[in-house]
C-alpha positions in Angstrom: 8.1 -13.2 10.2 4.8 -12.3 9.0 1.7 -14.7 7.8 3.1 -16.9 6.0 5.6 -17.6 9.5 2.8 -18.0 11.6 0.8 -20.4 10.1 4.4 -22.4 9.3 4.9 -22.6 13.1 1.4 -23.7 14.3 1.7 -26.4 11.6 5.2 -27.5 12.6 3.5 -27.3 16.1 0.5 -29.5 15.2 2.9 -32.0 13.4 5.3 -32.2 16.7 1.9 -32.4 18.9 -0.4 -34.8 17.0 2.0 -36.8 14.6 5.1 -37.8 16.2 4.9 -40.8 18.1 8.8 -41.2 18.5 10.0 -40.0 22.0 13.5 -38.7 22.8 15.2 -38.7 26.1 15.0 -35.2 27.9 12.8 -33.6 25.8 8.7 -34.0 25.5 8.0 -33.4 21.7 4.2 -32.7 22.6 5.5 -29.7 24.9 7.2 -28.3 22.0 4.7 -28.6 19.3 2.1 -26.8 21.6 4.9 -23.8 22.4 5.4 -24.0 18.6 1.8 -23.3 18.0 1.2 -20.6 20.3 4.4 -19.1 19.2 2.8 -19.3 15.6 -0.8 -18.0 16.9 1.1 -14.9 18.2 3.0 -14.9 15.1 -0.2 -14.3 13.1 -2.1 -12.0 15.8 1.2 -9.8 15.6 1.7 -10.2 11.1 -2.6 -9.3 10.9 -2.5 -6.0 13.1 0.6 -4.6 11.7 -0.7 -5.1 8.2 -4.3 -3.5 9.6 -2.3 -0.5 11.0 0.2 0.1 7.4 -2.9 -0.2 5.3 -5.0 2.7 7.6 -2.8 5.6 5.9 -3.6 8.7 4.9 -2.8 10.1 2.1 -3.5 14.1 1.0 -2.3 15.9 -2.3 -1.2 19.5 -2.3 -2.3 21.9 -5.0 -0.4 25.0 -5.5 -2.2 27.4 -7.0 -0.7 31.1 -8.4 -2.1 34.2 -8.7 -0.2 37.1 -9.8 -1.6 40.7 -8.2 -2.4 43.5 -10.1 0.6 46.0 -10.2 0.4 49.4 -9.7 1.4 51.8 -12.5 4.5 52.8 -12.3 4.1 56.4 -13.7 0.3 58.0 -14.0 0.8 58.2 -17.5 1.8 54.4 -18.1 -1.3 52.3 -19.9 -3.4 50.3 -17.8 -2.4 46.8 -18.3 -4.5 44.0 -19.4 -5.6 41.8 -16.4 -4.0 38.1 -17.1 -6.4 35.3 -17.5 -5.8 31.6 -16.9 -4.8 29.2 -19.2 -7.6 26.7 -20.1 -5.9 23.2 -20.8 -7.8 20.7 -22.8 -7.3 17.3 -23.1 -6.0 15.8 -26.6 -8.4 13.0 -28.1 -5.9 10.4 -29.1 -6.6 8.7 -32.0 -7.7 5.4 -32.4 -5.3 3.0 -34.2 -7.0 1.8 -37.7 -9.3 -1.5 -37.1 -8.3 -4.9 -38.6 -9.5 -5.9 -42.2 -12.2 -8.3 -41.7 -11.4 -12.1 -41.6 -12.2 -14.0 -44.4 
């Protein structure tokens, strides 16, 4: 049950309470529309805080970043190698679709 729920219930309450003059034997319809809208107040308390508490989230990204370390030589007369250098991306420009002929 969540907003929508609550208010349902304090307006089923209000109705029972305020606009029903009808009785029935045994059972005091003003009774039960005031427990209907208190049941519908909590109702809403409850739906407003548990919506409050799932929209305070955190969120955090993880960026993985790898480096490769400089190996040693594997004989002393092997060639130094060439230290490796990151890969620069660059976005790609998308092209704009051709414009409409001019209405006449």
């Amino acid at each position: 049950m969540g907003i929508g729920g609550g208010i349902a219930l304090i307006v089923i309450g209000a109705i029972l309470s305020f606009g029903v003059s009808d009785a029935v034997d045994g059972v005091n319809l003003v009774v039960i529309g005031y427990i209907c809208m208190a049941a519908g107040v909590i109702a809403l308390i409850l739906a407003i805080v548990l919506n409050a508490q799932r929209s305070n989230t955190s969120h955090t990204a993880v960026v993985e970043q790898r480096t490769t370390p400089n190996a040693a030589p594997a004989a002393p007369a092997a060639p130094a190698a060439a230290p490796v250098q990151p890969v620069q991306q660059v976005p790609v420009q998308q092209q704009q679709p051709p414009a409409a002929p001019p209405a006449v």
